[in-house]
C-alpha positions in Angstrom: 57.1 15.0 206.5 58.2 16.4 203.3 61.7 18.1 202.5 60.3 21.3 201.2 60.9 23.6 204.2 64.6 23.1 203.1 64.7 24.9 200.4 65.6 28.0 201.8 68.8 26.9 203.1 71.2 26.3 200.8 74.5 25.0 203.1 74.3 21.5 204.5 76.9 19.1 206.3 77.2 16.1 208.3 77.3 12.5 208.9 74.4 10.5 206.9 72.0 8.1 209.6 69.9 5.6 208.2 67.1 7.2 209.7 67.7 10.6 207.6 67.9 8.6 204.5 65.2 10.9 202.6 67.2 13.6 203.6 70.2 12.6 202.4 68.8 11.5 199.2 67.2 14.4 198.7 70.8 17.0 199.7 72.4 14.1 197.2 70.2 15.1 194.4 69.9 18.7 195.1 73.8 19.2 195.7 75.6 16.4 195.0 78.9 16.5 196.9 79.6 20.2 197.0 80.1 23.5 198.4 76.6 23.3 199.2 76.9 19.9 200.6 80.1 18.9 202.4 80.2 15.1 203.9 81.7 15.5 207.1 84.7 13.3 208.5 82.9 13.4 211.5 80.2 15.6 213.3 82.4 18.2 215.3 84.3 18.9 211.7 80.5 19.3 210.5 79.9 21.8 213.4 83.3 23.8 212.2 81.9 23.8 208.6 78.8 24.9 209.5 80.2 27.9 211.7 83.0 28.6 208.7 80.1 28.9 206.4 78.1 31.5 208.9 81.2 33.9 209.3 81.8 33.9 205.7 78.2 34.4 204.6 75.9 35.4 207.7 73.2 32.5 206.9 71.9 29.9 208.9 73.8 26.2 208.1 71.9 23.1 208.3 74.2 20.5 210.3 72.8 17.2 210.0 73.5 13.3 212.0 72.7 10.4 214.0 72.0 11.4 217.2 75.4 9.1 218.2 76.9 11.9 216.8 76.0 14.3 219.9 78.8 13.5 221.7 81.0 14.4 218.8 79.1 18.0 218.2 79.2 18.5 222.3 83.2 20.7 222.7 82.3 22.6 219.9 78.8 23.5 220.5 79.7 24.5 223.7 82.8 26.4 222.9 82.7 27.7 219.8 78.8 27.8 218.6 77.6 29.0 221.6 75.5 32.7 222.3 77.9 32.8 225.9 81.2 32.3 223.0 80.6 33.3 219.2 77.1 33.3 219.2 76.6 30.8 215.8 73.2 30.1 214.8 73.0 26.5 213.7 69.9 24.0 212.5 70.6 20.6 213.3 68.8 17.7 212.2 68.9 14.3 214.1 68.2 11.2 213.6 66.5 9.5 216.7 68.0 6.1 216.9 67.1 4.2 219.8 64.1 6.4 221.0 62.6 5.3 224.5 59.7 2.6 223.9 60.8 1.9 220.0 63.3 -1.3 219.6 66.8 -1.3 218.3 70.4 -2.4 218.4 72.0 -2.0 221.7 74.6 0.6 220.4 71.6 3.2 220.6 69.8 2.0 223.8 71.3 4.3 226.0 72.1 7.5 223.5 68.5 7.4 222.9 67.3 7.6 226.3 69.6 10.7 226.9 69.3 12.3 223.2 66.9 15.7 224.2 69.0 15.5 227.8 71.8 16.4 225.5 70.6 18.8 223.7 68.9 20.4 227.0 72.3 20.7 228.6 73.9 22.0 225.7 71.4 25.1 225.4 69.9 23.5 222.2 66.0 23.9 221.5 64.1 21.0 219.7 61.2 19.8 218.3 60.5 16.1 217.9 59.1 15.5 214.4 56.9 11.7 213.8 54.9 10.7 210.9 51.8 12.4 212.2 53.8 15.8 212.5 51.6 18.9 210.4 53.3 20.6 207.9 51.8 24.1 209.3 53.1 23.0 213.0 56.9 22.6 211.9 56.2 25.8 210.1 55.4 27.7 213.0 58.2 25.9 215.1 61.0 27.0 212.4 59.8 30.5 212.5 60.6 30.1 216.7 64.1 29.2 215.6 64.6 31.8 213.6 63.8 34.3 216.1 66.9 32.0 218.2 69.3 32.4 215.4 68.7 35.9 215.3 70.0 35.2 219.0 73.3 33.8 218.2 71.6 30.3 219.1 71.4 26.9 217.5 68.2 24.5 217.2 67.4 20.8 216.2 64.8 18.8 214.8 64.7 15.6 216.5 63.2 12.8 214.1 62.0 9.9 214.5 62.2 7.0 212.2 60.2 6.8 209.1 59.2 10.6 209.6 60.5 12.3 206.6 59.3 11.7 203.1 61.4 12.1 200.0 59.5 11.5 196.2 62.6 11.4 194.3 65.4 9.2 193.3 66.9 7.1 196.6 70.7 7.7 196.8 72.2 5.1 195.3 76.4 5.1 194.9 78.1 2.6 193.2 82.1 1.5 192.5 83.4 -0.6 190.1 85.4 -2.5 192.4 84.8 -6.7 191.8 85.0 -7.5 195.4 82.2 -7.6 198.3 82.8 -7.0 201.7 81.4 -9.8 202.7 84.4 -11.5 200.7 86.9 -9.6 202.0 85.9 -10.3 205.5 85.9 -13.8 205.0 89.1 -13.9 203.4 90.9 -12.0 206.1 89.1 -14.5 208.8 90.1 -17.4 206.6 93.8 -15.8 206.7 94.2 -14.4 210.7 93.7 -18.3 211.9 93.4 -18.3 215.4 94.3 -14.6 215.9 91.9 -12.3 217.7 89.8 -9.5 215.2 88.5 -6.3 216.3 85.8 -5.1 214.1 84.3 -2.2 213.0 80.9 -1.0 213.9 78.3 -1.3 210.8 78.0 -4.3 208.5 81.4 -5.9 208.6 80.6 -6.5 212.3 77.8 -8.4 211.6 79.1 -10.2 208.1 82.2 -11.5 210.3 79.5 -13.3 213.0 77.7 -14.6 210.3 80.9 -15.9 208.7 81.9 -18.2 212.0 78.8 -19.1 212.4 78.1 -20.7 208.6 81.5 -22.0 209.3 80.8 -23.5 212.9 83.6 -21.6 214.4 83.8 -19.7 217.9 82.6 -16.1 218.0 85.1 -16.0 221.2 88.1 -14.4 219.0 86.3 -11.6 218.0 85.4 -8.4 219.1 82.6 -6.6 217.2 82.5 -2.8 218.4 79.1 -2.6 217.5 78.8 1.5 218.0 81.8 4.3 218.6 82.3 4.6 214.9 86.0 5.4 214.3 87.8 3.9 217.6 87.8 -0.3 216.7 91.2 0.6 215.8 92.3 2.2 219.0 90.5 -0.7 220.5 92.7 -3.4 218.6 95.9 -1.1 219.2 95.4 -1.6 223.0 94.6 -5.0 223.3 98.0 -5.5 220.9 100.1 -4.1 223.2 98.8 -5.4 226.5 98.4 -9.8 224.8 101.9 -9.0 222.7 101.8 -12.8 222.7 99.4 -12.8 219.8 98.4 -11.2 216.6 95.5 -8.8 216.5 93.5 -8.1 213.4 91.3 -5.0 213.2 88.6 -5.0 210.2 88.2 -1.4 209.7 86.1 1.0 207.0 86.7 4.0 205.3 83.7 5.8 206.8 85.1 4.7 210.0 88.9 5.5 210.2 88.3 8.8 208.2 86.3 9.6 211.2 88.9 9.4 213.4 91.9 9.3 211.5 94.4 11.0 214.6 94.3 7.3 215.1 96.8 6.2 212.8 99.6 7.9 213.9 99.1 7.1 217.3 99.2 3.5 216.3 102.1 3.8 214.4 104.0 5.3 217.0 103.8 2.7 219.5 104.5 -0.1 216.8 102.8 -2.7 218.2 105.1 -6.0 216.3 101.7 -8.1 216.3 98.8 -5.7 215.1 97.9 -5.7 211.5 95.0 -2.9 209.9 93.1 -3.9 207.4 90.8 -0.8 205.9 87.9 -2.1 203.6 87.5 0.9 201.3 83.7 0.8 199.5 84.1 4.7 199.4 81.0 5.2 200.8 79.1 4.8 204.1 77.1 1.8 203.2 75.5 0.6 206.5 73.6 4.1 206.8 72.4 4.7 202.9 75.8 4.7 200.7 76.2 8.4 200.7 80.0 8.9 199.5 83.0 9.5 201.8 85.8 11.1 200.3 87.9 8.2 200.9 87.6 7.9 196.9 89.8 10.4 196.3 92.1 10.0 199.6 95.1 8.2 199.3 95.0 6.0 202.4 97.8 4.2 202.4 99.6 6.9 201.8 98.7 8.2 205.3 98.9 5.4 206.6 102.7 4.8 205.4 103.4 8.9 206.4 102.2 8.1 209.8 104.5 5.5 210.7 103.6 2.1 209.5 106.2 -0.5 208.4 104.0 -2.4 205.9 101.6 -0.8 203.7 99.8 -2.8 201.1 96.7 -2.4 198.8 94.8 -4.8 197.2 91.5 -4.3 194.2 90.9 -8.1 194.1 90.6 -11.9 195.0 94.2 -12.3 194.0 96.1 -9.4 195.1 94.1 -9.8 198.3 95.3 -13.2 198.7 98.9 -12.3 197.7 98.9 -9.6 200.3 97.3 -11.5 203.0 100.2 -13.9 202.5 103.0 -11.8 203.0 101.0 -10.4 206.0 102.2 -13.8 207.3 105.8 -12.7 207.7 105.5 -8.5 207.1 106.7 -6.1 210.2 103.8 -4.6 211.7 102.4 -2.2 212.4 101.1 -3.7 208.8 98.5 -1.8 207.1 95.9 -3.3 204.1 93.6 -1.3 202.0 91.0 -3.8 200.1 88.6 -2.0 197.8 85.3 -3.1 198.0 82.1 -2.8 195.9 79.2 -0.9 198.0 76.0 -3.0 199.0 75.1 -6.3 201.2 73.2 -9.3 201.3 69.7 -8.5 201.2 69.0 -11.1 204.2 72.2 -10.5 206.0 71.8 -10.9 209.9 72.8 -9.7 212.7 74.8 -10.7 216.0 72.6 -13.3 217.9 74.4 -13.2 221.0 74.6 -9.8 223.4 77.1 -7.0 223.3 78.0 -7.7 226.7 78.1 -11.6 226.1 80.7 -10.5 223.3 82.2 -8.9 225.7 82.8 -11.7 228.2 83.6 -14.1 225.6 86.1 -12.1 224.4 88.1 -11.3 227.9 87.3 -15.2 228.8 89.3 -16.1 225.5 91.9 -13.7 226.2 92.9 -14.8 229.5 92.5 -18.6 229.1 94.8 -18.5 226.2 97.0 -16.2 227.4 97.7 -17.9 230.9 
């Protein structure tokens, strides 16, 4: 499916999805990063763009997400977009990760079964667009949304992977930053011991299993939250304070914990003695395409030392990592890390061989055996 029925909107937000990659490219290279394009923190601050951008000028926004990002887009939608409230016309595009009858990751089993559900219950009409989807049928069903906008009422275009084409130049964002990741998560394994990690969904997840395993070490201490994008650090804040016998680590991302950034204050306010944030910043979202966050021009630990935290640090390479990751050895907590990171992965990088739920188990087994 080409991009060309776009071009008569010219406002577009949201959260990129590795299934919308053509799309994103394509918004990358029309717009760049600008009013015209806006990178969302997450997809309910997309859904108050969107409906900023309608009162001000009267047109139709284009929201755009994985369809994970539902949940997030579901109070607003309902209270704010909808023809019963303000009445805000909105296209949404969605990314249909874990569609019925198609395999992949676990994260999206159950968001795909319920994706149209959603948008059923929330008043949303859609169309499901494939590879084999005519140009003159998507025609025909935007000019059927129209006539909804005109309604006060919002629409989607549901797609399914590899649907949408894209001839130009395949977003690429790069940083200048000497460190990889993959690196950095092995360095802050090496240097958290025994200690338990919490890790952030995406790539970091997977390059920390990948990391005990080439190292023949238990997966047992970790936690890999392998969806909720934005909450690992919530996770790791509440298993600090209820195992305040041990020190918790949560690898976190900059895509991530801009997404849900209310979350810093809330750790810092309970200061848990034992829990200790690192924040890999590759100032992009690099699992889902490497479109840019805006944590390149956010001063992070800046926040992170105005919410409440006793240690802030920030590292740009091997050494100063290593410096700071000693002094984590003896720094009040809460401690929180920036590490800048370079953007891109192994080629041939794997993922978890063991179950979520396994994780799971082995996680709570290690916890209460070692805690008893």
């Amino acid at each position: 499916m080409k991009l060309d029925f776009l071009e008569k909107y010219d406002f577009f937000t949201g959260v990129p999805d590795s299934l919308l990659n053509p799309l994103c490219s394509y918004l990358y290279h029309r717009f760049g990063i600008s009013s015209h394009h806006i990178v969302a923190a997450n997809e309910g601050n997309a859904v108050g763009l969107a409906a900023g951008y309608h009162l001000a000028t009267g047109k139709v926004p284009v929201v755009y997400l994985q369809n994970s990002g539902e949940g997030n887009i579901i109070n607003p939608v309902a209270s704010l977009m909808n023809d019963r409230v303000y009445g805000i016309p909105c296209l949404f595009i969605i990314g249909w990760r874990g569609e019925p009858g198609v395999h992949d990751e676990p994260q999206h089993v159950y968001q795909g079964m319920v994706t149209c559900k959603l948008l059923e219950d929330m008043d949303i009409a859609y169309f499901i667009v494939g590879r084999d989807t005519a140009q003159d049928a998507l025609a025909e069903q935007l000019a059927k949304f129209e006539a909804l906008f005109a309604q006060g009422k919002q629409a989607a275009l549901v797609v399914r992977k590899g649907a949408l084409e894209y001839d130009g130049l395949k977003l690429h964002y790069e940083n200048a930053y000497p460190l990889t990741r993959e690196e950095i998560v092995q360095r802050v394994a090496a240097a958290a011991g025994k200690d338990v990690i919490v890790s952030t969904t995406g790539k970091a997840s997977r390059e920390l299993f990948e990391y005990r395993a080439a190292t023949g070490d238990t997966h047992a201490r970790d936690f890999l939250t392998v969806g909720s994008m934005g909450h690992a650090s919530s996770i790791a804040l509440a298993v600090a304070l209820y195992q305040p016998g041990r020190r918790v680590w949560c690898l976190d991302g900059d895509g991530a914990a801009l997404m849900h950034l209310g979350a810093l204050p809330v750790i810092a306010s309970r200061q848990p003695a034992n829990l200790i944030h690192v924040l890999i910043n590759n100032q992009c979202h690099e699992t889902v395409g490497g479109m840019p966050t805006v944590a390149n021009v956010a001063d992070l630990p800046a926040l992170a030392r105005a919410s409440g935290y006793k240690t802030v640090l920030r590292a740009e390479n091997a050494a100063q990592l290593d410096a700071a990751l000693e002094a984590l050895k003896t720094a009040p907590c809460p401690a929180f890390l920036e590490v800048m990171s370079n953007s891109g992965a192994r080629a041939d990088l794997g993922r978890p061989t063991t179950s979520a739920m396994e994780n799971k188990q082995h996680f709570m087994e290690y916890l209460q055996k070692n805690n008893e």
